[in-house]
LUMDREN-737873 format. One record per residue (C-alpha): residue number from 0; z, x, y. Coordinates in nm, 2 decimals. Layout:
N
SITE   i      w      u      v
SITE NUM      Z      X      Y
...
This chain:
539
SITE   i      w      u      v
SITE   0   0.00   0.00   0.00
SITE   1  -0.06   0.27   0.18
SITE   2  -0.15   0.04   0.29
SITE   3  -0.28   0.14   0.23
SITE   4  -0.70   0.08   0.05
SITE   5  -0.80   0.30  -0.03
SITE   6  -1.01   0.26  -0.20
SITE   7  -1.23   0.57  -0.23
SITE   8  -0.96   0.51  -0.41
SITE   9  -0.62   0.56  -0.26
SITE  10  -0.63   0.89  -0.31
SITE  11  -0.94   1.00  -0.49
SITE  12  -0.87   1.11  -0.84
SITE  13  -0.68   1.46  -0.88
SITE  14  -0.74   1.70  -0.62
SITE  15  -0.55   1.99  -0.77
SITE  16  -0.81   2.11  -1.02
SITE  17  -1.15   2.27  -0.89
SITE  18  -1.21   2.62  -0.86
SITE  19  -1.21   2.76  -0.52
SITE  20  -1.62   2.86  -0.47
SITE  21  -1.62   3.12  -0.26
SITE  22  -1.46   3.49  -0.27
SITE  23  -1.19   3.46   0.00
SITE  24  -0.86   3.25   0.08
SITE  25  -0.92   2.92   0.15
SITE  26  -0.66   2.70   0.37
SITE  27  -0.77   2.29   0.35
SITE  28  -0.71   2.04   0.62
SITE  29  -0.78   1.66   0.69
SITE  30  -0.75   1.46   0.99
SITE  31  -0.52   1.15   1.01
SITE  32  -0.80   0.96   0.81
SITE  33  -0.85   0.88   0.44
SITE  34  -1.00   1.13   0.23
SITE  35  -1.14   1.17  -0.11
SITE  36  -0.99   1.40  -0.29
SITE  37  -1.26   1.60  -0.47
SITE  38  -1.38   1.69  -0.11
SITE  39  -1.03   1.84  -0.05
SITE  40  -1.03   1.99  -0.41
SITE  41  -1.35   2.20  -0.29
SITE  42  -1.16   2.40  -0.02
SITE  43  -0.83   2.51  -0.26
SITE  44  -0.75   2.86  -0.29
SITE  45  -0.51   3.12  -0.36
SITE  46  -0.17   3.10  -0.20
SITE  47  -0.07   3.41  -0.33
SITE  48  -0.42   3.60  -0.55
SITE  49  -0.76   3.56  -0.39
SITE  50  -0.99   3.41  -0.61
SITE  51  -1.31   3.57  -0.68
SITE  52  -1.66   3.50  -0.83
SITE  53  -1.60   3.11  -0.82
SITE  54  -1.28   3.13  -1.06
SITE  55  -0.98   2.94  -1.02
SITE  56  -0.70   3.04  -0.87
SITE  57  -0.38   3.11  -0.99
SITE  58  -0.19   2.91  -0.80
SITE  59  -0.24   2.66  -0.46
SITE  60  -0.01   2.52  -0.18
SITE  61  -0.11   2.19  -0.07
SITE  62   0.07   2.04   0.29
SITE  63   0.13   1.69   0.31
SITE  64   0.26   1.45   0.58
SITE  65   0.24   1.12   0.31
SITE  66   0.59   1.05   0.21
SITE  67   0.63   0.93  -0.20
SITE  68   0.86   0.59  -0.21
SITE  69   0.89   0.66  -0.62
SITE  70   0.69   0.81  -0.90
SITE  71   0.76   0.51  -1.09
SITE  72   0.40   0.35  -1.08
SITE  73   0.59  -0.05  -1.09
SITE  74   0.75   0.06  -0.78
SITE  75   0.50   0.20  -0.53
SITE  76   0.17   0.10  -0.40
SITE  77   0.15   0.37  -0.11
SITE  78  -0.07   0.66  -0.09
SITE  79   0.19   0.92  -0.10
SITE  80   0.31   0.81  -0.43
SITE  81  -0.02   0.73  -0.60
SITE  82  -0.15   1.08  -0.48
SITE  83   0.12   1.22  -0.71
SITE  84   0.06   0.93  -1.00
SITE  85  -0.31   1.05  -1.00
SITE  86  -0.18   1.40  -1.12
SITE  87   0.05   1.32  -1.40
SITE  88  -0.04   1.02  -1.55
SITE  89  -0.29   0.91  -1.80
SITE  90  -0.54   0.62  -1.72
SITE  91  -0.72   0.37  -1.95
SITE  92  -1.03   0.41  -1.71
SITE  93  -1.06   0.68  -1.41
SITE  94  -1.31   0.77  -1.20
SITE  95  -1.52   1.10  -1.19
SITE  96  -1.56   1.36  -0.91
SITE  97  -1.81   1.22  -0.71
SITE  98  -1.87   0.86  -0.85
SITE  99  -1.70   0.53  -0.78
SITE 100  -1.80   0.39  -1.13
SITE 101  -1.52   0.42  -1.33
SITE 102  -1.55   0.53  -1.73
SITE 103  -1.26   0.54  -1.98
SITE 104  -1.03   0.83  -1.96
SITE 105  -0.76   0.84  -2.24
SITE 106  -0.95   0.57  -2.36
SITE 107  -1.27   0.64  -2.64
SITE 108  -1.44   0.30  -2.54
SITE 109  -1.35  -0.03  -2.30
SITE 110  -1.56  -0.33  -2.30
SITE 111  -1.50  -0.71  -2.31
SITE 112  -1.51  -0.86  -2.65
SITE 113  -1.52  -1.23  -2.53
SITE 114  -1.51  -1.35  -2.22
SITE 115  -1.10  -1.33  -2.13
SITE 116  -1.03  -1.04  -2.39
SITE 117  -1.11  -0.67  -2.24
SITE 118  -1.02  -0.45  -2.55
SITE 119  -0.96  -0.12  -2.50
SITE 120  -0.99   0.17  -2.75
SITE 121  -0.73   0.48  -2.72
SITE 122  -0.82   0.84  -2.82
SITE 123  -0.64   0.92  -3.16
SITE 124  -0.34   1.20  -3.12
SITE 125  -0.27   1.19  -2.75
SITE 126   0.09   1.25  -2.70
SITE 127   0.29   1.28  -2.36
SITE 128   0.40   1.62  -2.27
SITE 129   0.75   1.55  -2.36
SITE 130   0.60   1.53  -2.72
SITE 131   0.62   1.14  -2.79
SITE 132   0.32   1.01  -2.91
SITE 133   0.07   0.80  -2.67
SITE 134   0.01   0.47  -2.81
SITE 135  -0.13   0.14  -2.73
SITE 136   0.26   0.03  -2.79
SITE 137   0.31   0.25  -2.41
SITE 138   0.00   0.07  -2.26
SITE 139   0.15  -0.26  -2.35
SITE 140   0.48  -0.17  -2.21
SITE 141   0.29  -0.02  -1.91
SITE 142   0.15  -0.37  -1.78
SITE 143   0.43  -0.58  -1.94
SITE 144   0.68  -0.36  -1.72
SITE 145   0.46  -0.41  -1.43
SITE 146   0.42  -0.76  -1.46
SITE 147   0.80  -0.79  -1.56
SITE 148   0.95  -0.60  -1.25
SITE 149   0.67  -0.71  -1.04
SITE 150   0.85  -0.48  -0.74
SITE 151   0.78  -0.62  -0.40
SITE 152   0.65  -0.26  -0.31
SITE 153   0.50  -0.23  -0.62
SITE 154   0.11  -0.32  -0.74
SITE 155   0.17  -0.58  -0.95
SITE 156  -0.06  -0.80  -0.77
SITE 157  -0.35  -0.61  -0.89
SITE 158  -0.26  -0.76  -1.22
SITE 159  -0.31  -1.15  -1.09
SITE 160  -0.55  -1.21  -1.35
SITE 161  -0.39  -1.09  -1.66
SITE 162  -0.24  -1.33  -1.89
SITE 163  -0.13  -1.09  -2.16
SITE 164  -0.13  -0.75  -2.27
SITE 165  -0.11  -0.72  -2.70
SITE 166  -0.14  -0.39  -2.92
SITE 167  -0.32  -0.48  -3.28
SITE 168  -0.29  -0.14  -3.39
SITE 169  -0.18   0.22  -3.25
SITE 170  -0.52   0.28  -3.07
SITE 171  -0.63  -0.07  -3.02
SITE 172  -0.51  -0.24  -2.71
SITE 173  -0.67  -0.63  -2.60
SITE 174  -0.61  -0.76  -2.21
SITE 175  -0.61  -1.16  -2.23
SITE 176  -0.73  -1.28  -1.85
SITE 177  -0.69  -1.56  -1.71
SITE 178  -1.01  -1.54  -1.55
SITE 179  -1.37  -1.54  -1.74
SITE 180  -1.54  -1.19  -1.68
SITE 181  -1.32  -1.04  -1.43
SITE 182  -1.57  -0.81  -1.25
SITE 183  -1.33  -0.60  -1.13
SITE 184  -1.10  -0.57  -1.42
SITE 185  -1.18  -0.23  -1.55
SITE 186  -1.12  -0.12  -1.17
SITE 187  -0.81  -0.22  -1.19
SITE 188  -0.71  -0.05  -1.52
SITE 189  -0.81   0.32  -1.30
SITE 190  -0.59   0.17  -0.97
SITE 191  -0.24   0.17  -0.88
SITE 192  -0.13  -0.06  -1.13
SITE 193  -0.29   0.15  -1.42
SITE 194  -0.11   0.45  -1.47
SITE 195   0.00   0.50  -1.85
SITE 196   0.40   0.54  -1.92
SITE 197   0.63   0.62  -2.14
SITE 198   0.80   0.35  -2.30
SITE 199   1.09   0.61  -2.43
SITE 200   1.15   0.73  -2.09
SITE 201   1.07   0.40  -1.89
SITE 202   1.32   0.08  -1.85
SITE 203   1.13  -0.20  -1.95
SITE 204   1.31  -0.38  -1.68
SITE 205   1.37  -0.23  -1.38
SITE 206   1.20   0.11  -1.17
SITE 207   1.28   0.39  -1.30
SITE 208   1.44   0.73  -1.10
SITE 209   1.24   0.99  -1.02
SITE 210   1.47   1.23  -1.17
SITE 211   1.50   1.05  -1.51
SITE 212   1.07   1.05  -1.49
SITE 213   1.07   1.44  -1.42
SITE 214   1.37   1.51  -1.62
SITE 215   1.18   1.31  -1.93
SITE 216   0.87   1.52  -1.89
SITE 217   0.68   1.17  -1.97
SITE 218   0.36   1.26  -1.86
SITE 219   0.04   1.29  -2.02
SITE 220  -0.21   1.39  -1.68
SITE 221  -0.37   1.66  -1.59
SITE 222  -0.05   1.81  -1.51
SITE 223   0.31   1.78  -1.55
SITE 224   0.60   1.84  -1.26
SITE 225   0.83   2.12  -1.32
SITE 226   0.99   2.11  -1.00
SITE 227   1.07   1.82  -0.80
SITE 228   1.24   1.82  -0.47
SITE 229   1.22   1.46  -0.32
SITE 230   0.99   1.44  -0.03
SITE 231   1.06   1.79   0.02
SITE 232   0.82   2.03  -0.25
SITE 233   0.66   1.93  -0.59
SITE 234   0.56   2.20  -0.84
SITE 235   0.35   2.05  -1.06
SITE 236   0.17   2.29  -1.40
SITE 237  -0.13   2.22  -1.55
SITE 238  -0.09   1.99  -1.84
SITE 239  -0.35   2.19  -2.17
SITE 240  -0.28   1.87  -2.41
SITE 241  -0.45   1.63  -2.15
SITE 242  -0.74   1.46  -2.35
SITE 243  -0.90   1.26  -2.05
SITE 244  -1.26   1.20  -1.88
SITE 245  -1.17   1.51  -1.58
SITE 246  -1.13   1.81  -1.83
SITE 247  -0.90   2.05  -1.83
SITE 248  -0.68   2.14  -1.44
SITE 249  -0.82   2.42  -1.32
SITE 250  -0.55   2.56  -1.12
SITE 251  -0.24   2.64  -1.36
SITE 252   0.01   2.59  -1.09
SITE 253   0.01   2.42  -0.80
SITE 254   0.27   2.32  -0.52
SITE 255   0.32   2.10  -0.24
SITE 256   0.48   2.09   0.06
SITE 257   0.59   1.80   0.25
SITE 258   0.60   1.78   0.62
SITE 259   0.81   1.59   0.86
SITE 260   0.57   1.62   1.12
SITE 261   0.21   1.71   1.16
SITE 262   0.27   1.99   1.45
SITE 263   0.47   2.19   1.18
SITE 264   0.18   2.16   0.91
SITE 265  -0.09   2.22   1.20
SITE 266   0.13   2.56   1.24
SITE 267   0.14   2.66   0.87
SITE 268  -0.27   2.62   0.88
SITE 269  -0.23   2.87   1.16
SITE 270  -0.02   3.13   0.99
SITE 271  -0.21   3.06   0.69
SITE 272   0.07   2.97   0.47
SITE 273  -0.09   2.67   0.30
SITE 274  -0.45   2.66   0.10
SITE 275  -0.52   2.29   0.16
SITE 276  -0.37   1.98   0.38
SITE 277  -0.45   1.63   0.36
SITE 278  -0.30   1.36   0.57
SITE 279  -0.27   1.37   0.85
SITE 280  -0.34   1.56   1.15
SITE 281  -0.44   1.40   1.50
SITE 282  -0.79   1.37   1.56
SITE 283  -0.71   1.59   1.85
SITE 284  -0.55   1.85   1.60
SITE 285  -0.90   1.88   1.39
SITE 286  -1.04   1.96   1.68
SITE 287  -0.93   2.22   1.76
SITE 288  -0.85   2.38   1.45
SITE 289  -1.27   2.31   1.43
SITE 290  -1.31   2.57   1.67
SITE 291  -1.09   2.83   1.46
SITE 292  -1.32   3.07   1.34
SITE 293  -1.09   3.10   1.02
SITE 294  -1.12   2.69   0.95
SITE 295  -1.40   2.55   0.79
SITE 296  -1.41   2.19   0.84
SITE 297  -1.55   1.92   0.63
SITE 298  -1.66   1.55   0.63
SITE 299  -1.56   1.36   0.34
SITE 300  -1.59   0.97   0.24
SITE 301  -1.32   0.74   0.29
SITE 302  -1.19   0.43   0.28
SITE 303  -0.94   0.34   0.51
SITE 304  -0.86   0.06   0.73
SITE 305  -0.56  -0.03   1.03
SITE 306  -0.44  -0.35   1.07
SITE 307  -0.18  -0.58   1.24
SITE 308   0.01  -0.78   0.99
SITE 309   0.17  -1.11   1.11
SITE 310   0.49  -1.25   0.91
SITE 311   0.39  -1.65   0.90
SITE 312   0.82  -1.73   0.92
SITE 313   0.90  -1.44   1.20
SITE 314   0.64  -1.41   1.41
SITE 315   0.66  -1.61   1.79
SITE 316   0.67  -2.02   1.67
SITE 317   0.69  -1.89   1.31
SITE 318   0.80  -2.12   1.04
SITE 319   1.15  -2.01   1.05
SITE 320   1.25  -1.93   1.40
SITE 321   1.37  -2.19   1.65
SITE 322   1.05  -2.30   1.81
SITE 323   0.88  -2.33   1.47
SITE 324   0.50  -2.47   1.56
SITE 325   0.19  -2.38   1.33
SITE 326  -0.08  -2.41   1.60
SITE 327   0.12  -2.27   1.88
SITE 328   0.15  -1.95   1.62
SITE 329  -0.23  -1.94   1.52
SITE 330  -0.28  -1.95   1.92
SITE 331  -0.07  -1.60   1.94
SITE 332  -0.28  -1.48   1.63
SITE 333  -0.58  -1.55   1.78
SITE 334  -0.51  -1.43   2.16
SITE 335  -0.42  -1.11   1.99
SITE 336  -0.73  -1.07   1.84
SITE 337  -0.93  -1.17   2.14
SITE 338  -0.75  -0.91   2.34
SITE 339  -0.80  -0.60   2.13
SITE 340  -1.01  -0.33   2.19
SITE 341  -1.15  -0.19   1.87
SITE 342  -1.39   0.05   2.07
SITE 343  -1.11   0.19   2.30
SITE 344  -0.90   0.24   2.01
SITE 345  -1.17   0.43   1.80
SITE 346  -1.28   0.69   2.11
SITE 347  -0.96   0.74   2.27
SITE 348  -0.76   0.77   2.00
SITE 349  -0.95   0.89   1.71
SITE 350  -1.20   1.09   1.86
SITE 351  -1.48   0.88   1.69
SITE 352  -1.33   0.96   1.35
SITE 353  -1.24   0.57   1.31
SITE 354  -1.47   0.30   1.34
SITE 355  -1.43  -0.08   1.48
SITE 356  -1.39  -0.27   1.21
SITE 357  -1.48  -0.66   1.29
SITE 358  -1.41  -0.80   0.94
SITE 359  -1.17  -0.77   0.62
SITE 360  -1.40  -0.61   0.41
SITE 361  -1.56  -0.27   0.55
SITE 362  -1.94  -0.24   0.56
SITE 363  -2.11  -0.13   0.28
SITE 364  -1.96  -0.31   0.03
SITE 365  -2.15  -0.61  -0.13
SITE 366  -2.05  -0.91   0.12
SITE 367  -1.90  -0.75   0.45
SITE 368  -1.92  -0.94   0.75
SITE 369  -1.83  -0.94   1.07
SITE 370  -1.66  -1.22   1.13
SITE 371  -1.42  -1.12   1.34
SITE 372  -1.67  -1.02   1.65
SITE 373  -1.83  -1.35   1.59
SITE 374  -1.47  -1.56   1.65
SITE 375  -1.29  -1.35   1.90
SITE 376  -1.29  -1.19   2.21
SITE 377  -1.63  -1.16   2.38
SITE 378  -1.84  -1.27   2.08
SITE 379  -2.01  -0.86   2.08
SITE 380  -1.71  -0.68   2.01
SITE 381  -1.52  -0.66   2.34
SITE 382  -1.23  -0.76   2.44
SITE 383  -1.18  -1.13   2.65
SITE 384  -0.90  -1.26   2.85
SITE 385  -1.05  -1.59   2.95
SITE 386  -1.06  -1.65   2.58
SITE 387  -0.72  -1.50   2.47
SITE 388  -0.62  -1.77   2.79
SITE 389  -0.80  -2.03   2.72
SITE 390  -0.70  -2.04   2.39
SITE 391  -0.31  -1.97   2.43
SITE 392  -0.34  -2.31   2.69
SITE 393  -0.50  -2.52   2.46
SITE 394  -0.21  -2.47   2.24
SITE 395   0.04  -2.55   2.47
SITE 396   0.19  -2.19   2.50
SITE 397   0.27  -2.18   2.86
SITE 398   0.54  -1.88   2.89
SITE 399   0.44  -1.53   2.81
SITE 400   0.47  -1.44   2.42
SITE 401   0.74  -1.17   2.33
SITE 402   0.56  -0.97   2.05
SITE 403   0.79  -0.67   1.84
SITE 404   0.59  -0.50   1.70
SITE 405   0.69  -0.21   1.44
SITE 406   0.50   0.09   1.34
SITE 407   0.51   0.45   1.19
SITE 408   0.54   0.74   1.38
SITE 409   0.37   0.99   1.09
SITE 410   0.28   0.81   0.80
SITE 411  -0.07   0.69   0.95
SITE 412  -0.14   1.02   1.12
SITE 413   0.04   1.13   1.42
SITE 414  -0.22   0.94   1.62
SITE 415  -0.01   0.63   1.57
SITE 416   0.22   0.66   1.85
SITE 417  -0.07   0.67   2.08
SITE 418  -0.28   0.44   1.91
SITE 419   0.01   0.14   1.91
SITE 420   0.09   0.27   2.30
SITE 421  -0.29   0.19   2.37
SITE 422  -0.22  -0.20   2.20
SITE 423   0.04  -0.24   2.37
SITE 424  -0.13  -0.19   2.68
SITE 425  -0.44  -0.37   2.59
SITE 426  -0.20  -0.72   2.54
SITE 427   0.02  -0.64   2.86
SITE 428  -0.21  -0.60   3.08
SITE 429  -0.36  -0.98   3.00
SITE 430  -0.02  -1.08   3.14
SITE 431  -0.01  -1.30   2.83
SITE 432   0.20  -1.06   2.60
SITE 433   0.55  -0.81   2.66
SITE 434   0.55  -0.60   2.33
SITE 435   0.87  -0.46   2.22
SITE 436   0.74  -0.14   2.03
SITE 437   0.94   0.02   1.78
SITE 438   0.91   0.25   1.52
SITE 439   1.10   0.34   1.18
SITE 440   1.05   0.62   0.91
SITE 441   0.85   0.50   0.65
SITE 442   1.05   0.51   0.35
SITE 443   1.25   0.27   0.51
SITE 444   0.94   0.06   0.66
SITE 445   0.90  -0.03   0.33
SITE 446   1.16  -0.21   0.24
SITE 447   1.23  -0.37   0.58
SITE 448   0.87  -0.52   0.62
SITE 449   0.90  -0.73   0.30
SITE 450   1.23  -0.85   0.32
SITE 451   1.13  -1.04   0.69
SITE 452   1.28  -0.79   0.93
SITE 453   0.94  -0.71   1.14
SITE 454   0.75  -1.02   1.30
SITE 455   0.45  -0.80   1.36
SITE 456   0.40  -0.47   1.20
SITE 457   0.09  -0.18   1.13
SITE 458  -0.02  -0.12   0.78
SITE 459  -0.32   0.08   0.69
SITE 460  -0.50   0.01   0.35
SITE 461  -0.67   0.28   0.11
SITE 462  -0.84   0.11  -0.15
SITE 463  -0.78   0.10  -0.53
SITE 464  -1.14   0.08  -0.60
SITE 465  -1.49   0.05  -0.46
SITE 466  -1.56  -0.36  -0.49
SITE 467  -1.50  -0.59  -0.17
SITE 468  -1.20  -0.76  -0.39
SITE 469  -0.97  -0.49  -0.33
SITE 470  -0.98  -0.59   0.02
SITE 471  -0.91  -0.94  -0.06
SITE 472  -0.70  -1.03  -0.38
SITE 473  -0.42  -0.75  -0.25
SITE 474  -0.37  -0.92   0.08
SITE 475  -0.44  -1.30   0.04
SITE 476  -0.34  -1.42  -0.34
SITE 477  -0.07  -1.60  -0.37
SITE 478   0.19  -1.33  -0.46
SITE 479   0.04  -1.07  -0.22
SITE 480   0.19  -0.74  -0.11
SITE 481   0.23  -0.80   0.23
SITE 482   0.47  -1.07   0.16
SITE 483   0.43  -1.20   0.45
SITE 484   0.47  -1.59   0.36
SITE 485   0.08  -1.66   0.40
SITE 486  -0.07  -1.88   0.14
SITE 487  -0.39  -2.07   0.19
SITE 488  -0.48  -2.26  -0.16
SITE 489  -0.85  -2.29  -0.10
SITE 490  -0.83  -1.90  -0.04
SITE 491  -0.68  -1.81  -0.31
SITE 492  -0.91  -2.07  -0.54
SITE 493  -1.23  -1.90  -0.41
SITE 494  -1.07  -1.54  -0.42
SITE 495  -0.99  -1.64  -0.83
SITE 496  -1.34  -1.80  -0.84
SITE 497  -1.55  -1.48  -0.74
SITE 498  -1.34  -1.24  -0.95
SITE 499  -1.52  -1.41  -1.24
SITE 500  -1.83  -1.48  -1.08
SITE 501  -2.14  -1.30  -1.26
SITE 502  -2.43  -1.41  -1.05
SITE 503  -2.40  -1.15  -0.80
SITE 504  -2.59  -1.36  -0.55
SITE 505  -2.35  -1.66  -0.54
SITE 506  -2.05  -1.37  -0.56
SITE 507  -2.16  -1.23  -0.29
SITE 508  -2.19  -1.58  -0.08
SITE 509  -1.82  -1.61  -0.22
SITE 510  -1.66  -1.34  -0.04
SITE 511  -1.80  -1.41   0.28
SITE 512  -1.67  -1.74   0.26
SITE 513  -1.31  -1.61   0.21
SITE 514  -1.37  -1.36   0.48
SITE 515  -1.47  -1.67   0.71
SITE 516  -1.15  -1.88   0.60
SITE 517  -0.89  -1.56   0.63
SITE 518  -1.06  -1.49   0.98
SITE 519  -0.99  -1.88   1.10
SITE 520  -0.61  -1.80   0.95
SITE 521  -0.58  -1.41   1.12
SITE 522  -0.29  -1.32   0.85
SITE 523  -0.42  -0.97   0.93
SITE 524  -0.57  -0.83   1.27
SITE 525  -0.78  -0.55   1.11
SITE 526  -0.94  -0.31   1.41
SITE 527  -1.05   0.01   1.31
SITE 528  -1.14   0.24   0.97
SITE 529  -1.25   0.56   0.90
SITE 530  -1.55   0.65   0.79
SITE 531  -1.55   0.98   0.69
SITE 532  -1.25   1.25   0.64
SITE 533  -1.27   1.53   0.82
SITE 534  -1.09   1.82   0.63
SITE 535  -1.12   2.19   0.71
SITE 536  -1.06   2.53   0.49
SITE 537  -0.96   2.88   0.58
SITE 538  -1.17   3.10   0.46
């Protein structure tokens, strides 16, 4: 959650495990924007032996700003966590470097058997490095936990569609849906929500610690941890018994730093004391460290998107508060997103590194609109204030709204702090809005958003996988992650409805329906994404 998106996927799969191409030390960067990790995987290095001839190095040091919630996959859906889950846990289905098709990892085959069952055929012998054996007995318990504990910071909305999880025979494992050809099904399996555990090491009922996870060795990735120092360093060791579809970890030993703040990892690039970074720097940061003749930088795909979320029972005339009123609450939904300034925010912020984005599903995937230019603000992408106005009048709101509005100061990229400063401006100076702004670490913004504390908060999204459902199903089904009371029937039918949906034509007419009926609702205010990751390397 991450939120968020990817879905490149959240954090492409593992980044620790090409071989440095080139003959000298290589130091790796990205911008505040979402990255995929085999471009990052390109520019590792040796922290500590240079690597010659295009053979691996010995060891890396990655920098991070991302912050892990839990290694426990029922417990997270953030990009910090999943980067880590990518590393040490098997998948059913993964995705190769440079591909967003996924194929089956630990498993031999996948296919769907009838129209509800997906069976799933496991490698024989595959064993966690801990020594228990990998059965289809741990994927049953995987997505039985997951649907069991179903954490309200966990992914277990991913799993809407699956009725049952049953294991016929040690490498033989058959997903009942509820839902006739789920297109996006074997997606799923390689997303948040798939990671592979270990039902000795595992409670079947509640999220595990990270200790008892590292201390139970109960992982069966490309590499296991062997040191683990809560958002602080990870020393992770490349795992020789993994079986899957990405090969053997190139790298034997890798380690990663985590950051407070982005200044202090900028200065480590300096002093070249790390090989690669990833999220984030400031857009203003990559620029400069472009012009450092030791930093090579490099554009990468990503997935990304920034949003406003609004809680339906906090938020001004919310359900719950005093003054409860539906349309007067739509009305402050809808001046908001008549007032903000996609452009501004993508050139003054991010430098051009972030796009507008006028829709819930990002251009080029299969059924992006842009809806949201269409319905608010100038009809062309601007900004109006007769409109935000007008429509505020109509609703009866006569007194200016109070918005507070939460966001992270590092999590999204240093940027944030400017680029919520810039909102806030662009509603004040309507005279419609006063925004309260406030900020809290995100470890914390985790728990707070979903338990009603923040009327109005930021969330970015990186996706889980490469189909316009991941930007759908997550944030408008029934049980979604945002929890933030929204629930429109006729959305969620005709979310259900294209999930199965095998004429791609009338799919496709599907999800810009649902994009048209979320847009009339505005449960998210999406306004910018990032198109590319820039991402630099010392050489």
């Amino acid at each position: 959650m991450s939120f968020v998106p990817r879905r490149t996927p959240r954090l492409s799969k593992p980044l620790l495990n090409k071989p440095l191409l080139n003959k000298r030390r290589a130091l790796g960067v990205t911008a505040a924007v979402a990255a995929s990790a085999f471009m990052l995987a390109g520019c590792a290095g040796s922290s500590n032996t240079p690597s010659t001839g295009g053979a691996a190095a010995s060891s890396i040091t990655i920098g991070t700003t991302d912050k892990i919630t839990t290694i426990d996959p029922a417990g997270s859906y953030d990009n910090g966590s999943f980067a880590v889950m990518n590393q040490v846990y098997p998948f059913l289905m993964n995705t190769p470097y440079g591909s967003p098709d996924v194929k089956p990892d630990i498993a031999e085959s996948a296919t769907f058997t009838t129209p509800t069952e997906y069976t799933v055929k496991l490698k024989s012998g595959l064993k966690f490095a801990n020594g228990d054996d990998l059965t289809s007995s741990d994927v049953k318990f995987t997505f039985d936990r997951q649907l069991t504990i179903a954490d309200e910071n966990g992914p277990s909305s991913l799993l809407g569609n699956l009725a049952s999880t049953a294991a016929p025979d040690p490498t033989t494992v058959v997903f009942t849906l509820k839902q006739p050809n789920d297109q996006t099904f074997p997606q799923v399996l390689s997303s948040p929500a798939g990671p592979i555990v270990d039902e000795q090491v595992f409670s079947a009922t509640a999220v595990t610690s990270d200790q008892d996870i590292v201390k139970g060795n109960a992982f069966a990735g490309q590499y296991t941890i062997s040191n683990y120092d809560f958002n602080n360093t990870i020393q992770y060791k490349a795992n020789p018994n993994y079986q899957g579809l990405l090969g053997p970890a190139k790298t034997p030993t890798v380690n990663v730093k985590y950051y407070a703040e982005s200044a202090n990892l900028k200065l480590d690039i300096q002093q070249n004391n790390i090989d690669v970074a990833f999220r984030s720097l400031s857009a203003t940061d990559v620029a400069d460290l472009s012009t450092n003749s030791k930093v090579k930088v490099v554009d990468g795909p990503g997935g990304e998107i920034r949003y406003i979320v609004f809680n339906f029972n906090t938020q001004p005339f919310g359900a719950t508060t005093t003054q409860a009123d539906p349309a007067k609450a739509l009305a402050v939904r809808q001046a908001v997103a008549d007032l903000i300034d996609r452009n501004a925010i993508a050139s003054q912020v991010y430098k051009g590194t972030y796009t507008p984005l006028y829709s819930y599903v990002p251009a080029g995937l299969t059924g992006a609109t842009t809806v949201l230019k269409d319905m608010y603000g100038d009809g062309k992408g601007g900004p109006s204030l007769d409109k935000a106005k007008a429509t505020l009048a109509a609703a009866g709101v006569t007194d200016k709204v109070v918005l507070d509005l939460q966001y992270v100061s590092e999590h999204y990229g240093p940027s944030s702090g400017d680029e919520y400063a810039l909102i806030k401006d662009q509603l004040e100076s309507s005279g419609l809005f006063t925004v309260n702004l406030q900020t809290t670490d995100y470890v914390q913004y985790t728990k707070d958003r979903t338990n009603d504390v923040y009327p109005e908060y930021q969330l970015g999204w990186f996706p889980d996988y490469s189909d316009a459902d991941n930007y759908l199903t997550p944030f408008f089904s029934a049980d979604n992650f945002l929890a933030n009371h929204y629930d429109n029937t006729a959305v969620q039918d005709e979310i259900t409805k294209q999930v199965g949906e095998t004429d791609q034509s009338a799919r496709t007419a599907e999800i810009e329906d649902i994009q048209a009926k979320v847009a009339a609702d505005l449960s998210t205010v999406p306004y910018c994404r990032a198109p590319r990751s820039p991402s630099s390397a010392r050489t």
